[in-house]
N, C-alpha and C positions, 0 to 999 in steps of 0.2 A: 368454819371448821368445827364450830362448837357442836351446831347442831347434827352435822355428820355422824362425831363422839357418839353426842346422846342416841340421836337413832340405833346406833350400832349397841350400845350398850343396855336399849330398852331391847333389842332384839335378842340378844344375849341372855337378858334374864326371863325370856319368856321362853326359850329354847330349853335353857337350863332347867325350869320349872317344870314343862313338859314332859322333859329328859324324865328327870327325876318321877314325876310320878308315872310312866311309863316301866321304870324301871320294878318299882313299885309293886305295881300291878301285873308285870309278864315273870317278878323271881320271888324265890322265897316259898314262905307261905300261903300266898294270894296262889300263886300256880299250883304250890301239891295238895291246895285244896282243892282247885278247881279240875285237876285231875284227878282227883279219889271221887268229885262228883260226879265225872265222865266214867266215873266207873276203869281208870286205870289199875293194872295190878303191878306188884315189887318191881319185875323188869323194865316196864313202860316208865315208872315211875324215875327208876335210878337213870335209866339212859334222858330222860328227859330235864332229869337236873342237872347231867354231866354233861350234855352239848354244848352250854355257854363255856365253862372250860372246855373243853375239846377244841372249841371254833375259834380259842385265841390263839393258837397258831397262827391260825389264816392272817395276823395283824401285818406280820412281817412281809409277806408276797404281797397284802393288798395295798401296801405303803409302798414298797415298789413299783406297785402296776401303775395306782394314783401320779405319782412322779414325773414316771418315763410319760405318761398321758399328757401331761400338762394342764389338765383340764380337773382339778384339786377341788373346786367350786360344785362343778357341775357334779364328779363325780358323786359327790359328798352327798348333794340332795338328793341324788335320786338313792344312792343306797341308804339312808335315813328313811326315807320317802316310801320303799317296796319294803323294808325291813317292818317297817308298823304296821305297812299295810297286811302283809301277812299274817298277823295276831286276827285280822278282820277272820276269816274261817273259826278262828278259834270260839271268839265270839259268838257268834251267829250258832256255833253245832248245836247246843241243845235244842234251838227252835228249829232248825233242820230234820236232827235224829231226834227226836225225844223218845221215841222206845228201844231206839240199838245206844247208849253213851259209852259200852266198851267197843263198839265199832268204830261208832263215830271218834273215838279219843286216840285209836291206834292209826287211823287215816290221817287225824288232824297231827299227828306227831311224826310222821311219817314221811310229810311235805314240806 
């Protein structure tokens, strides 16, 4: 049982580690830098730091939905899972567009 613990709990803290520097690097100042370097303007800018508030709404219907599923686990990774993976576009646009970055930044914001 010990070693169950530990696994679970080394898992735990590499997740958490993740987390956190995920967090990092998608809010704050790391993103409306990396937006003004896309060449985002005042509107782009504002609505794209207001979507994490706006989207905790969504907590209470997706604790719900999670629930009535039964499937709490699976749920969980795959929406962890597509959530980071979508920052992948973000990433990648300047080597994509590197002559449009207020195109490229209104598309990547967009989706």
């Amino acid at each position: 049982m010990e070693t169950i613990t530990r696994r679970g709990l080394k898992f735990s803290l590499w997740e958490g580690a993740s987390a956190s520097v995920h967090m990092t690097l998608t809010s704050g100042a790391f993103l409306t830098g990396y937006a003004l370097l896309l060449g985002a303007n005042d509107f782009e800018l504002s609505l794209l730091l207001a979507l994490p508030m706006l989207m905790q709404g969504m907590q209470l219907p997706g604790a719900y939905f999670i629930e009535r599923s039964g499937h709490r686990k699976t749920l969980t990774r795959w929406g962890a899972g597509i959530s980071r993976l979508l920052w992948l576009p973000m990433v990648l646009l300047p080597l994509l567009l590197p002559d449009w970055p207020h195109i490229g930044f209104f598309w990547c914001s967009s989706h």
